[in-house]
BANUSE-914638 format. One record per residue (C-alpha): residue number from 1; x negated, y negated, z negated; residue in one letter. Coordinates in nm, 3 decimals, m for minus. Example, Ala and Ser with C-alpha at 12.3 -4.5 7.8 and 13.67 -1.06 7.14 Angstrom:
BANUSE-914638
  nr    east   north      up rest
   1  m1.230   0.450  m0.780    A
   2  m1.367   0.106  m0.714    S
***
This chain:
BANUSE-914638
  nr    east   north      up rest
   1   0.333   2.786  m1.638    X
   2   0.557   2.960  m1.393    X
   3   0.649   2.846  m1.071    X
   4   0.973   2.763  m1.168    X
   5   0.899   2.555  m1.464    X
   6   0.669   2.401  m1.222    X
   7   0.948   2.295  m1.018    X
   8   1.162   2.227  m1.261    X
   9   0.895   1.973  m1.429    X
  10   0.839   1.802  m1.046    X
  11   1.219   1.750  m1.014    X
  12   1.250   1.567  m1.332    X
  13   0.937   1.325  m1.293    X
  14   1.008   1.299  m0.922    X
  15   1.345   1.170  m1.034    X
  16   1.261   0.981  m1.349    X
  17   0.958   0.773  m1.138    X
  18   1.224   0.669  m0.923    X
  19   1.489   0.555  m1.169    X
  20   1.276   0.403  m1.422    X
  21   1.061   0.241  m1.139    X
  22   1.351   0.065  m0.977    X
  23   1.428  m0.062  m1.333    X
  24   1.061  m0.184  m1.366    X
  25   1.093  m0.367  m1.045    X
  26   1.407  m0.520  m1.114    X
  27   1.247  m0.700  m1.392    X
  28   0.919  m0.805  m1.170    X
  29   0.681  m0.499  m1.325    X
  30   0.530  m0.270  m1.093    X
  31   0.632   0.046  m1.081    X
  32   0.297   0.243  m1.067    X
  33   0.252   0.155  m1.442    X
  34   0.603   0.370  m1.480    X
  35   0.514   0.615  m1.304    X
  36   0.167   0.634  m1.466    X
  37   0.354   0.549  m1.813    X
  38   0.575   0.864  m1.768    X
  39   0.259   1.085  m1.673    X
  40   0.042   0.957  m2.021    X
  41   0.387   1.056  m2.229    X
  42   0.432   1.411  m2.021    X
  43   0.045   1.502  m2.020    X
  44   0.002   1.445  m2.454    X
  45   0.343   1.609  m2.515    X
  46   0.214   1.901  m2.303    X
  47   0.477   1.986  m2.090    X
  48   0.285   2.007  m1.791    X
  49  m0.008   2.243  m1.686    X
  50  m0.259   1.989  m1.517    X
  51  m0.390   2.268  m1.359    X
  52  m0.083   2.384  m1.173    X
  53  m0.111   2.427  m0.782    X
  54   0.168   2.317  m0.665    X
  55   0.127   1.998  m0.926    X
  56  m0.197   1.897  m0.802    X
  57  m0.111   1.975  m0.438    X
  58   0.178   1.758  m0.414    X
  59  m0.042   1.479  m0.567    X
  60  m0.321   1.475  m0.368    X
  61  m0.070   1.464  m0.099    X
  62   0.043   1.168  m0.239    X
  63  m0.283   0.978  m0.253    X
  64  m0.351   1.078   0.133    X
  65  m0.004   0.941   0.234    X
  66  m0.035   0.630   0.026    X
  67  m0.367   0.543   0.206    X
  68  m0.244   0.653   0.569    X
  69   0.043   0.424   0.544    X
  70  m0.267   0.149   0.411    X
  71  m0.402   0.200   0.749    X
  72  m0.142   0.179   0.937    X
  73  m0.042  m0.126   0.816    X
  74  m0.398  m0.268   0.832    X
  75  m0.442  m0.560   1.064    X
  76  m0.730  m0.491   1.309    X
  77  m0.808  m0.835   1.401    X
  78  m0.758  m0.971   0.993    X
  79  m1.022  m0.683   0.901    X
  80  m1.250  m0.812   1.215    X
  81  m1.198  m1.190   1.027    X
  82  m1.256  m1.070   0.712    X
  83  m1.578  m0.813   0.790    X
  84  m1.821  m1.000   0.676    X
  85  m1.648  m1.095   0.365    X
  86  m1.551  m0.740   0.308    X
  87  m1.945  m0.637   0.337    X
  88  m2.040  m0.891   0.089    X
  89  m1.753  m0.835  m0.161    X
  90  m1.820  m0.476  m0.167    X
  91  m2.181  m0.487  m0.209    X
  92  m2.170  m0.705  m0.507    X
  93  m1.851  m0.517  m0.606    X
  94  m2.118  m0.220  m0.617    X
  95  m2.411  m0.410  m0.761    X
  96  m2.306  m0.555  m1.016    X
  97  m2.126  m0.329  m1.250    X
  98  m2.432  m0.096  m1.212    X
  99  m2.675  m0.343  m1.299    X
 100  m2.450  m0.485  m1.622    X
 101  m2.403  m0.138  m1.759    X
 102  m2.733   0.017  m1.670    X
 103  m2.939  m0.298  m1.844    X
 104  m2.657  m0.326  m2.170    X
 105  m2.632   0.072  m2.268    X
 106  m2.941   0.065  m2.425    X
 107  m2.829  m0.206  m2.682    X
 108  m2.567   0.065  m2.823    X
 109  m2.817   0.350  m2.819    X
 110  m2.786   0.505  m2.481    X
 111  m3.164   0.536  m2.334    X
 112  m3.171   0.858  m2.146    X
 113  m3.218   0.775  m1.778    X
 114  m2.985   1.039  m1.622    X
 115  m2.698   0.954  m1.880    X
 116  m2.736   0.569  m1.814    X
 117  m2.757   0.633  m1.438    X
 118  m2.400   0.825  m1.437    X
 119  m2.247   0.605  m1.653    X
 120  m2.372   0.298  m1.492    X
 121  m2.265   0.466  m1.144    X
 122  m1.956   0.562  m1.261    X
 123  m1.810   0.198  m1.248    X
 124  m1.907   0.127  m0.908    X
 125  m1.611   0.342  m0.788    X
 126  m1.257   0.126  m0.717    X
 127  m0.933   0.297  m0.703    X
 128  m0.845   0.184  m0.395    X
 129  m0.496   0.359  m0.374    X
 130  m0.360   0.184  m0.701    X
 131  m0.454  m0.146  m0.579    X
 132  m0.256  m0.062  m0.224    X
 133   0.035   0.047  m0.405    X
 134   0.075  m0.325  m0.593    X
 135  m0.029  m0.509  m0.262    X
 136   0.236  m0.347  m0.106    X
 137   0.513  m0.437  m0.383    X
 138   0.390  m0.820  m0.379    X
 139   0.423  m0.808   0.010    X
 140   0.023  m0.901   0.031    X
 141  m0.145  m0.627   0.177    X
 142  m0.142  m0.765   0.517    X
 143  m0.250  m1.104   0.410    X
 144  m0.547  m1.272   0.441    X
 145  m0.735  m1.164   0.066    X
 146  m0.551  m0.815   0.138    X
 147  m0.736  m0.733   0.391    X
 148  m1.049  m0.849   0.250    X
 149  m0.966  m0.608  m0.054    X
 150  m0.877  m0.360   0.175    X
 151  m1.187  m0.358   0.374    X
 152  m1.407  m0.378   0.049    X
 153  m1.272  m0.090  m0.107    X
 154  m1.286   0.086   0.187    X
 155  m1.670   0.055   0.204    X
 156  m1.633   0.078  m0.202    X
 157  m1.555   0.438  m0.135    X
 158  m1.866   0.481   0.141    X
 159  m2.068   0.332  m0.109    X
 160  m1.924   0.545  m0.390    X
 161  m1.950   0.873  m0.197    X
 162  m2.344   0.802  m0.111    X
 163  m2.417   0.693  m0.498    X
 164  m2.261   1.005  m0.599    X
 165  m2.480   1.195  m0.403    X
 166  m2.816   1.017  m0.457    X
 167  m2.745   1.040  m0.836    X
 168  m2.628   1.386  m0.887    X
 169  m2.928   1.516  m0.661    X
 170  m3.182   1.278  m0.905    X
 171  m3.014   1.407  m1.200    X
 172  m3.033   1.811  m1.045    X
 173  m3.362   1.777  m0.879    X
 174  m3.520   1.507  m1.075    X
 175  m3.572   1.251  m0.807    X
 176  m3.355   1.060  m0.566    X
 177  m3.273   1.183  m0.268    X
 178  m3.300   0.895   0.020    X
 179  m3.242   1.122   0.261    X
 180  m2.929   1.248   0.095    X
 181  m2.783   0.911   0.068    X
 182  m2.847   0.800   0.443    X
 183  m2.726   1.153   0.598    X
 184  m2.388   1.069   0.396    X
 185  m2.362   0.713   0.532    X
 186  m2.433   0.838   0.878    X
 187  m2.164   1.094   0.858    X
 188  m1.898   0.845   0.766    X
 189  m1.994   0.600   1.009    X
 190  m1.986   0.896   1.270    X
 191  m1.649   0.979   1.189    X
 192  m1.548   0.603   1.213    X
 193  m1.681   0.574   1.524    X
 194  m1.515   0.916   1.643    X
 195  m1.137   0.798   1.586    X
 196  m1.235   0.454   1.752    X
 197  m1.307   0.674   2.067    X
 198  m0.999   0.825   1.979    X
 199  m0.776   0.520   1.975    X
 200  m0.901   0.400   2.279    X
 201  m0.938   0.673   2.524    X
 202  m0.723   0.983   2.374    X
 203  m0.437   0.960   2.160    X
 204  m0.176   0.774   2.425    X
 205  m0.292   1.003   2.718    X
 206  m0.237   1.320   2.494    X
 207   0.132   1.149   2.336    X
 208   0.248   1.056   2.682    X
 209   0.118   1.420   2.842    X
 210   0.330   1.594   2.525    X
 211   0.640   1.327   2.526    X
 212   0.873   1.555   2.781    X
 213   0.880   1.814   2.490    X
 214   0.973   1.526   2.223    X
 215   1.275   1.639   2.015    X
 216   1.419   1.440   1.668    X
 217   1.126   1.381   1.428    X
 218   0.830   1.424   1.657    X
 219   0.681   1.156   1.577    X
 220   0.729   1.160   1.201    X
 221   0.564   1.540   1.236    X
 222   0.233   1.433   1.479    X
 223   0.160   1.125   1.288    X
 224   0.168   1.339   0.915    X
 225   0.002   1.677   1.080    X
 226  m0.272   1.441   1.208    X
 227  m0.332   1.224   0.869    X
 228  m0.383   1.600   0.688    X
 229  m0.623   1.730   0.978    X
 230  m0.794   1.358   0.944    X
 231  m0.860   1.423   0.610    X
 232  m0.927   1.786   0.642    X
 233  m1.200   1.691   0.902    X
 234  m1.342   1.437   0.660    X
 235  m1.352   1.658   0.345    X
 236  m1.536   1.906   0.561    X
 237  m1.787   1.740   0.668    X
 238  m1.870   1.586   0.270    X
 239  m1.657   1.286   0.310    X
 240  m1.347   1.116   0.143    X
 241  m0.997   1.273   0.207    X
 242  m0.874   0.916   0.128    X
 243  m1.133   0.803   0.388    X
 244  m1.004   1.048   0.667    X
 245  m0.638   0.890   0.638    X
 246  m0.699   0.583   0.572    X
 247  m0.893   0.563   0.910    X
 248  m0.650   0.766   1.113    X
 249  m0.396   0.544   0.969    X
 250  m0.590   0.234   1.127    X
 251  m0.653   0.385   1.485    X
 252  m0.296   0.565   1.496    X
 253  m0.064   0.295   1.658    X
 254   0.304   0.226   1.770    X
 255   0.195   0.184   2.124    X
 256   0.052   0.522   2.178    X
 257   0.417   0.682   2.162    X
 258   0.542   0.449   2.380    X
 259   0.849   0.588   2.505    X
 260   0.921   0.825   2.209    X
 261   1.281   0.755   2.059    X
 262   1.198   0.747   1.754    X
 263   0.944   0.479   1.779    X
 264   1.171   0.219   1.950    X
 265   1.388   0.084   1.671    X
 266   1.124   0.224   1.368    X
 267   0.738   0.188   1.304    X
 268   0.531   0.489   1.260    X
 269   0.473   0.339   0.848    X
 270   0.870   0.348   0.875    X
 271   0.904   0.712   0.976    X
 272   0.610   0.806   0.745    X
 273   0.771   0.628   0.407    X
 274   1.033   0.830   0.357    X
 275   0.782   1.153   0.287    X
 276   0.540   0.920   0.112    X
 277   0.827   0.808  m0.144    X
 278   0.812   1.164  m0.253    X
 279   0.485   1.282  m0.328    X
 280   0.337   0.944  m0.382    X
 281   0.500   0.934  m0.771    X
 282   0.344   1.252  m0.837    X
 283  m0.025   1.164  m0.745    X
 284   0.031   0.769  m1.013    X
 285   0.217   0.994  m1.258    X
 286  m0.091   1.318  m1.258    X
 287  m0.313   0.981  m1.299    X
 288  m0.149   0.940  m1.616    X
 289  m0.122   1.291  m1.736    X
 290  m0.515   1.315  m1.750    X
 291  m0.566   1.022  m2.013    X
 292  m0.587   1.229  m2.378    X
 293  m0.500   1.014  m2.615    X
 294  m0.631   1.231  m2.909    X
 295  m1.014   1.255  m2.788    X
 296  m0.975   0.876  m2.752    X
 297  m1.019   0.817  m3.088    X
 298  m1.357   0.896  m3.187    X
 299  m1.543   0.558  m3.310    X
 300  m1.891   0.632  m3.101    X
 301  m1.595   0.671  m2.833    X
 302  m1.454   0.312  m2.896    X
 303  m1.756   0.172  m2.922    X
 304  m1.885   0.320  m2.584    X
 305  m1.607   0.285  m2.350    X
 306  m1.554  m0.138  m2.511    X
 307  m1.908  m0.184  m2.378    X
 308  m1.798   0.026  m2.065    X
 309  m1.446  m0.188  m1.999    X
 310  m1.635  m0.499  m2.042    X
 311  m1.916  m0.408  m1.760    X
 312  m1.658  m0.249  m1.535    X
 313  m1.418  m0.619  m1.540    X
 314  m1.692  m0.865  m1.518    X
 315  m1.882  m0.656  m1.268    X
 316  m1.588  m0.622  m1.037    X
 317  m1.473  m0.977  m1.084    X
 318  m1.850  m1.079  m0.974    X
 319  m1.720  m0.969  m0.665    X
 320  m1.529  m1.289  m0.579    X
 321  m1.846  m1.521  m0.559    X
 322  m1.864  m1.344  m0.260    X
 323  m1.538  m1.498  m0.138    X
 324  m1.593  m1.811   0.106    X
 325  m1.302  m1.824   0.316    X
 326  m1.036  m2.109   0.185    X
 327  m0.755  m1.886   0.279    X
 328  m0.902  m1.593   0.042    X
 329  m0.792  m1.622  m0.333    X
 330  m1.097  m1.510  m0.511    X
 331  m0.899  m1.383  m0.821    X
 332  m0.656  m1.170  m0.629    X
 333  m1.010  m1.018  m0.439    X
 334  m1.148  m1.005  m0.824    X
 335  m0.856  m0.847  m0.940    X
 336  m0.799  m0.614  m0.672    X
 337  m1.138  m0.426  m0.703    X
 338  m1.075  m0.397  m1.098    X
 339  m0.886  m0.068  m1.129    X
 340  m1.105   0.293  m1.101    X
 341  m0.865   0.571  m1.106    X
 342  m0.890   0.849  m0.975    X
 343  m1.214   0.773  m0.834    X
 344  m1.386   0.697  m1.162    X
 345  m1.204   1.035  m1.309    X
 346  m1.393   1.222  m1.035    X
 347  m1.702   1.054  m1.150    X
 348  m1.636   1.153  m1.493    X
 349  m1.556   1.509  m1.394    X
 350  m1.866   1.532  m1.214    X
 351  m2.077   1.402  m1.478    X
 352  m1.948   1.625  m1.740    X
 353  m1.984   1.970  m1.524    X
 354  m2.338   1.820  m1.461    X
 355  m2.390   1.837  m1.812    X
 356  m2.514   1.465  m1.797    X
 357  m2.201   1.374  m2.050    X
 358  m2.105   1.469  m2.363    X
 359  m1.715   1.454  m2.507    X
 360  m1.757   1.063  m2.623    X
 361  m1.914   1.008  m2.305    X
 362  m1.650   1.148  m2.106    X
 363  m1.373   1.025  m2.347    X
 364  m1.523   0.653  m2.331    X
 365  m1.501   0.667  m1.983    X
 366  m1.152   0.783  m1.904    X
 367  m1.060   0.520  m2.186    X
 368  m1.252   0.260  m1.942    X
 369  m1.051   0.407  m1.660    X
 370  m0.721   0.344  m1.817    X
 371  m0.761  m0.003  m1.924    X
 372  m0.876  m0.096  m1.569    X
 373  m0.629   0.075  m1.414    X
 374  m0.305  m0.061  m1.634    X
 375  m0.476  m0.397  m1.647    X
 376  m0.493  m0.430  m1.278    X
 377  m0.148  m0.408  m1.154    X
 378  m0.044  m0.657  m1.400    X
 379  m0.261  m0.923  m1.296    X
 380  m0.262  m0.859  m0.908    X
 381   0.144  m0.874  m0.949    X
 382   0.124  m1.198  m1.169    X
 383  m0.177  m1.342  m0.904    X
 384  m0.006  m1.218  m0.571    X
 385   0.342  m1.352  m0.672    X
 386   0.235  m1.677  m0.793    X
 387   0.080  m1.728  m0.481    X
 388   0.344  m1.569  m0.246    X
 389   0.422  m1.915  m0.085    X
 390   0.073  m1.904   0.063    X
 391  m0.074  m1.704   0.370    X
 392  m0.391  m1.579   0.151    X
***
């Protein structure tokens, strides 16, 4: 595809997202199931070249923004309430699909270790950007069980990130790697602890030293620059991009450009939206454009990725015993965790380069990852608006 069809193609779903996705809202449906609607129609009439550059640059932009402007708006002292809670929801959240799929495969036929290993690891990932995106609509990620999610799939993607690497080194070596595993963990909790230093000791002395050279959108341009060198950093050291800006999202705040312009009639999240409304479309509807309906249709397919869908719910939706506060509504923590996403796609990916999967393998899965991921925004919608009259 040329560069100019490619632009062509990102004008029209940039534009259709955003009409057909105010519809959908006017009518109480979020509008990431447009948006990934539009990308399931585009991707099986193949009018778009997944593979495209500029395509899959604009969406992982997307996903980075979407999670920056999750950490921004992440209460510090609600995620210090919530910790503990967070800890425990994401550990079973992690647990507990594993176990369910890893002890059921065998009763469909699946006994090789490596191949119920990566399938079993495969639903421990949570799509942590879809489930910010519907938050956000329903006006709940700041509240009480948003901030538990929050925190959980946060750690969901620490935990994800170390699984990944303990199973792909026992599936290319043979054994797992404990060592592996901890060095990853380490890292991330390094880098944590990095841009805590950096909240409190650096970013307002370096804002106020570089405010006399402030001109119109300085702000807007520090706070995006730093959320794509955050996630830079991250990458490069084996971590999350998502991580990266989520976490400079939650140490960047207001207060360190005290005195900026910009910043004293508009919040940081306010001058970041605008650039977020863009690209954040194109990373729901490339989400879309990678379901193929045609190599969904294979009956060893169907049967796998049923058995899959049913592990992945109930093992996510174990998650809410862990749920003790009052305040907390354990379905909207349940349903939160439920979608997989992009996360589980990478999973996926992996396993089939690996050569762990096979097509039905592969095409059970991403049929798993649908379902979760359409069947999540629905109910968190339905959950968080039926309880919108209550702090939880």
């Amino acid at each position: 595809m040329t560069s100019t069809a490619t632009l062509s193609i990102l004008f029209g779903i940039i534009i259709l997202a955003k009409l057909l996705g105010g519809a959908a809202q006017k009518i109480k449906i979020p509008s990431v199931l447009v948006e990934m609607l539009i990308g399931i129609v585009i991707g099986n009439m193949g009018w778009v070249d997944l593979q495209s550059p500029l395509i899959h640059s604009f969406s992982e932009l997307g996903v980075l923004l979407l999670m920056f402007l999750a950490g921004l708006e992440t209460d510090l002292d609600a995620m210090k309430r919530s910790g503990k809670e967070a800890v425990s929801v994401a550990t079973l959240g992690v647990l507990a699909p594993m176990a369910l799929a890893f002890f059921t495969l065998p009763l469909i036929g699946v006994t090789e270790l490596n191949r119920k290993i990566f399938l079993a690891a495969t639903l421990t990932a949570t799509s942590v950007g879809i489930t910010v995106r519907v938050l956000r609509d329903v006006k709940k990620l700041s509240s009480a069980s948003g901030q538990v999610i929050l925190g959980a799939a946060v750690l969901d993607d620490i935990f994800g990130i170390v699984i990944l690497a303990m199973v792909s080194s026992f599936v290319s070596q043979g054994t797992f790697s404990i060592l592996t595993g901890t060095w990853v963990l380490i890292k991330a909790i390094l880098f944590i602890l990095a841009l805590v230093w950096m909240r409190i000791s650096l970013f307002k002395k370096v804002f106020r030293t570089i405010r006399p050279l402030a001109m119109s959108g300085t702000v807007t341009v520090i706070a995006f620059s730093l959320c794509l060198f955050s996630a830079w950093l991250a990458e490069h050291i084996g971590l999350a991009g998502i991580l990266g800006a989520f976490a400079l999202g939650v140490a960047l705040d207001d207060v360190h450009f005290s005195g900026y312009q910009e910043v004293e009639t508009l919040k940081i999240e306010d001058l970041i939206k605008p650039i977020s409304d863009i690209f954040v479309p194109v990373f729901f509807i490339v989400m879309g454009m990678s379901v193929d309906l045609k190599a969904v249709l294979n009956p060893a397919a169907i049967q796998l990725s049923f058995l899959l869908i049913v592990c992945a719910i109930l093992g996510k939706l174990a998650c809410s015993f862990a749920v003790w506060r009052p305040k907390v509504d354990r379905w909207l923590v349940g349903f939160g965790m439920l979608p997989r996403g992009e996360v589980g796609i990478i999973f996926a990916a992996l396993g089939l380069k690996l050569g762990v999967f096979n097509s039905t393998d592969y095409s059970a899965l991403i049929v798993m990852v649908f379902v979760t991921t359409f069947l999540a925004p629905s109910l968190l919608a339905y959950r968080g608006r039926k309880k919108s009259a209550q702090n939880i």
